[in-house]
FIKOLZA-1660 file (N, C-alpha, C; in steps of 0.1 Angstrom, whole numbers, plus 5000, padded with zeros to 4 digits):
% residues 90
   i   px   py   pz ch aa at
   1 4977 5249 4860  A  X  N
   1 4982 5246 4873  A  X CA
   1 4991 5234 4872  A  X  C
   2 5002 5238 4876  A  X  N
   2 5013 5224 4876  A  X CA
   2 5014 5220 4886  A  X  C
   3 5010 5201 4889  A  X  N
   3 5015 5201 4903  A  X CA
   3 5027 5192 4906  A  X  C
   4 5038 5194 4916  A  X  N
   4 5050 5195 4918  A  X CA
   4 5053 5180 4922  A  X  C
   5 5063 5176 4921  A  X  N
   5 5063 5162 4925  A  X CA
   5 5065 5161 4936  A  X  C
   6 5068 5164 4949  A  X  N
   6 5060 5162 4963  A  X CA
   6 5046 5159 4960  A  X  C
   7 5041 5170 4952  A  X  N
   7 5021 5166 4954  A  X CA
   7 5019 5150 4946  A  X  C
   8 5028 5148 4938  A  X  N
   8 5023 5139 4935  A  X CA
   8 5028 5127 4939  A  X  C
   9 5042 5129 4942  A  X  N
   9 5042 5111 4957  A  X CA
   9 5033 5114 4961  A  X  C
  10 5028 5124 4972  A  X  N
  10 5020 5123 4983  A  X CA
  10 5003 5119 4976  A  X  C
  11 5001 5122 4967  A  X  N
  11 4987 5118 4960  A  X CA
  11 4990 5101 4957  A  X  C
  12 5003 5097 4951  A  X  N
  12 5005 5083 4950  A  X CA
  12 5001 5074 4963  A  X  C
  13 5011 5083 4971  A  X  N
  13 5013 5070 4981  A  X CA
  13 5003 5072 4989  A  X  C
  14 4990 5082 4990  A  X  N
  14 4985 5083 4995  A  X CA
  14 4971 5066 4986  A  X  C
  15 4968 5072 4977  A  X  N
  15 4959 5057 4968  A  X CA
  15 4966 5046 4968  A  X  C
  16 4984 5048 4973  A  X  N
  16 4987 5032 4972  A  X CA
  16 4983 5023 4981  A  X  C
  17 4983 5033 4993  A  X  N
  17 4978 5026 5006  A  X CA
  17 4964 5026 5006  A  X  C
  18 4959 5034 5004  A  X  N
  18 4944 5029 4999  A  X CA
  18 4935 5012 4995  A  X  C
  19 4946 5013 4986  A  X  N
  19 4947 4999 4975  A  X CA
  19 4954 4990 4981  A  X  C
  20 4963 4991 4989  A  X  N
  20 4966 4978 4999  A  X CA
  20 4958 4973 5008  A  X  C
  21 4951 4986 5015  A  X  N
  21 4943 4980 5027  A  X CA
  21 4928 4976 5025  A  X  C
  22 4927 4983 5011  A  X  N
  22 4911 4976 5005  A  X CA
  22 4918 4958 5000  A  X  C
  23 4925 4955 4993  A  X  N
  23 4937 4942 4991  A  X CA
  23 4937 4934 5006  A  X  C
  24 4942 4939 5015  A  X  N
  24 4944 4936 5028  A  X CA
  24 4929 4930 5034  A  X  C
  25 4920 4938 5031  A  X  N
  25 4905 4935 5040  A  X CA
  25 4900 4925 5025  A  X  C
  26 4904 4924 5015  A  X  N
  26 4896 4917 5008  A  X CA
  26 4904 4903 5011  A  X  C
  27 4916 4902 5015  A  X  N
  27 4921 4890 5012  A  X CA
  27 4918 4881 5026  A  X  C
  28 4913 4892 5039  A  X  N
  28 4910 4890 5050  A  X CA
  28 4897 4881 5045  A  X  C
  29 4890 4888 5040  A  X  N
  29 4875 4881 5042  A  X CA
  29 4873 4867 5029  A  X  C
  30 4884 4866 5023  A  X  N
  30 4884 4856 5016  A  X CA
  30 4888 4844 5019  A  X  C
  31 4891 4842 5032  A  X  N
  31 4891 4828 5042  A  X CA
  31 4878 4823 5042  A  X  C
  32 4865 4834 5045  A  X  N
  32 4853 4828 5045  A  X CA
  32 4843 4819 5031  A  X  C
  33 4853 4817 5021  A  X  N
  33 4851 4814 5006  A  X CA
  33 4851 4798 5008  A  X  C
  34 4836 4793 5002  A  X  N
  34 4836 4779 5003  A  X CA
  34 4843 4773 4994  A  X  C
  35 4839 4785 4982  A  X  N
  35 4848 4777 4968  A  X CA
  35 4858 4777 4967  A  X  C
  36 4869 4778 4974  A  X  N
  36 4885 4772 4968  A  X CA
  36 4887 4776 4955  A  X  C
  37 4885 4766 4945  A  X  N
  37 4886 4767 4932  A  X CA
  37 4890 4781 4924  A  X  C
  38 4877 4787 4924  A  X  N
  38 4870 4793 4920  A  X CA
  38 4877 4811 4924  A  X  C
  39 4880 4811 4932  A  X  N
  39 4890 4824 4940  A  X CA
  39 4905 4825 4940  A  X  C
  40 4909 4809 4941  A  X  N
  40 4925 4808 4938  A  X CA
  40 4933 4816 4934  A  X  C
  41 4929 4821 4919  A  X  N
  41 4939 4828 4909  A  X CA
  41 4937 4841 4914  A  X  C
  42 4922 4850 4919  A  X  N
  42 4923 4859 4923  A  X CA
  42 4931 4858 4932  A  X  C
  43 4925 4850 4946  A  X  N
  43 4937 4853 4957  A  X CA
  43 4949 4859 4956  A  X  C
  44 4956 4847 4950  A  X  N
  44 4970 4846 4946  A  X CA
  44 4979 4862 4938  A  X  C
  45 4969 4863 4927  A  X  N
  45 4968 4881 4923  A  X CA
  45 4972 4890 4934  A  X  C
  46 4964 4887 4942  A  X  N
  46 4958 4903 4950  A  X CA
  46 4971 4897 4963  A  X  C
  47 4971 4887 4965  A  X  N
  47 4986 4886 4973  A  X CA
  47 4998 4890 4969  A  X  C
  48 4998 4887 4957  A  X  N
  48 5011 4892 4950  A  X CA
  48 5012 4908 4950  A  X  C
  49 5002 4915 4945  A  X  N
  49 5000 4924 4947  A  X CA
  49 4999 4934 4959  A  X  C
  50 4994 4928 4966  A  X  N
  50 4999 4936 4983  A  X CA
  50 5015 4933 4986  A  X  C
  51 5020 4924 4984  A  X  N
  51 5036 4923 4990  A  X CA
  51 5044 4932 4980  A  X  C
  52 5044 4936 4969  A  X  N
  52 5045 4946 4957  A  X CA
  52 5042 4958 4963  A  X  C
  53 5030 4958 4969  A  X  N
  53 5028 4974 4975  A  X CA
  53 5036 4977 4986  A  X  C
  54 5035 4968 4997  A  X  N
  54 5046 4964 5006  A  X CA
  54 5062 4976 5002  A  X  C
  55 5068 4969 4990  A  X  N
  55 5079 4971 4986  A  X CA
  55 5079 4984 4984  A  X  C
  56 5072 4987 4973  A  X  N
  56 5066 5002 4967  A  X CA
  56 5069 5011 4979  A  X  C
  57 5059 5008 4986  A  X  N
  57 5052 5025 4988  A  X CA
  57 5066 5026 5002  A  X  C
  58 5071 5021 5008  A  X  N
  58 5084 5029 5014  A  X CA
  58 5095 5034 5007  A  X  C
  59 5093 5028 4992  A  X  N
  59 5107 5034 4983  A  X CA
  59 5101 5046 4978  A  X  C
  60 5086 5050 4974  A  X  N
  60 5083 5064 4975  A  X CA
  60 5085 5073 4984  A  X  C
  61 5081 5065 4997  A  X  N
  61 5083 5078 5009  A  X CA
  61 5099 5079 5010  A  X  C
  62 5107 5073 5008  A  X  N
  62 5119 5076 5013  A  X CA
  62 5121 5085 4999  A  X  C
  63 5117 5085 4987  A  X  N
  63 5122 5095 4976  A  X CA
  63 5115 5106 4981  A  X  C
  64 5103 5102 4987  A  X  N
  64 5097 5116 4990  A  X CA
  64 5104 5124 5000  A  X  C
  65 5112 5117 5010  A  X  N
  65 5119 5123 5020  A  X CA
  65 5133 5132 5015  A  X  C
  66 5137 5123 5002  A  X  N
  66 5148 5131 4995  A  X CA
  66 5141 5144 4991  A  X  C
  67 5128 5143 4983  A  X  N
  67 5128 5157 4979  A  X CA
  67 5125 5169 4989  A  X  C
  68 5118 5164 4999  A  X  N
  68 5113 5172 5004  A  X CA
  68 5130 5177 5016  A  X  C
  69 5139 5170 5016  A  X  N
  69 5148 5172 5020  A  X CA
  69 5147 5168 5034  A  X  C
  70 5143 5164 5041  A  X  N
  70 5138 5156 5058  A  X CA
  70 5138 5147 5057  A  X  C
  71 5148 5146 5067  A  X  N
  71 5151 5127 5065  A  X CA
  71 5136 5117 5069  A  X  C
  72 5123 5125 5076  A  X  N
  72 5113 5113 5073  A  X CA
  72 5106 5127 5074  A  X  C
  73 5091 5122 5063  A  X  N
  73 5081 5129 5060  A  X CA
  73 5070 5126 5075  A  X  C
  74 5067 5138 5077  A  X  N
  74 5057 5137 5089  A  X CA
  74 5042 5134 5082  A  X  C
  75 5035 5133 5078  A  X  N
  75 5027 5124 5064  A  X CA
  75 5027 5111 5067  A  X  C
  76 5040 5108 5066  A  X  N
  76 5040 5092 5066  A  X CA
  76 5044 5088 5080  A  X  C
  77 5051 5095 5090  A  X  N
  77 5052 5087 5101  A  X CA
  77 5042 5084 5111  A  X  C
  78 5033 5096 5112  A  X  N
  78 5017 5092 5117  A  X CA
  78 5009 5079 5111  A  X  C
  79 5010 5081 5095  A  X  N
  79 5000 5071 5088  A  X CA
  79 5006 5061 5089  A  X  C
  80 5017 5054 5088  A  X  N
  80 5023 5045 5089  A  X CA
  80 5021 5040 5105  A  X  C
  81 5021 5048 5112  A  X  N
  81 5019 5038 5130  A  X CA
  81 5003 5038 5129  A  X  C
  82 4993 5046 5120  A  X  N
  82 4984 5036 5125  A  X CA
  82 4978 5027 5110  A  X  C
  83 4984 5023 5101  A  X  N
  83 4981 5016 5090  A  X CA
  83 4980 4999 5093  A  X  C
  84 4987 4999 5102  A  X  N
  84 4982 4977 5109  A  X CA
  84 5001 4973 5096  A  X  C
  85 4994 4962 5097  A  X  N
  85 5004 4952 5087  A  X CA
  85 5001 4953 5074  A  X  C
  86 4999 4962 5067  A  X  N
  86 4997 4951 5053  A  X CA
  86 5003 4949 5041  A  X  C
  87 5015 4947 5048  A  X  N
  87 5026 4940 5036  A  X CA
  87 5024 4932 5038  A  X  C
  88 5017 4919 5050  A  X  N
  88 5021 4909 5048  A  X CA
  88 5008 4897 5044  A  X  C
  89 5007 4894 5032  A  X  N
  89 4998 4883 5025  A  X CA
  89 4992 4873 5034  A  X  C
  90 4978 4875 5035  A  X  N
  90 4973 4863 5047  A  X CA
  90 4971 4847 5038  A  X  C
% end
């Protein structure tokens, strides 16, 4: 079974956002961290990393919208109004 590259943006961008908003709720609850120190470098990672996804995953949907030939994928315009913010690093 071959699967077609629609299925596979849509499998991508589907885990990308996954991984932003797990990124997003982790970087949320990492205000409540006594240690400073000790979390820094992660933080900083996983911020970098969400603004990166940020970037990403609209330049997938919009290739996805090329292949699929529709100027917007209905896929992404529902998930997208209810996804919150999380391009943007707290």
């Amino acid at each position: 079974m071959t699967i077609t590259p629609r299925e596979l943006l849509d499998t991508s961008i589907a885990q990308l956002r996954t991984l932003a908003a797990f990124l997003g709720d982790q970087l949320g609850e990492s205000g409540d961290d006594s240690d400073e120190s000790a979390g820094t470098l992660e933080v900083s990672a996983c911020k970098e990393v969400l603004v990166s996804l940020g970037a990403l995953i609209p330049k997938l949907q919009a290739t996805c919208n090329v292949i699929s030939g529709e100027s917007r994928c209905a896929l992404y315009d529902d998930a997208s109004s209810r996804s919150g913010d999380w391009t943007t690093a707290r």
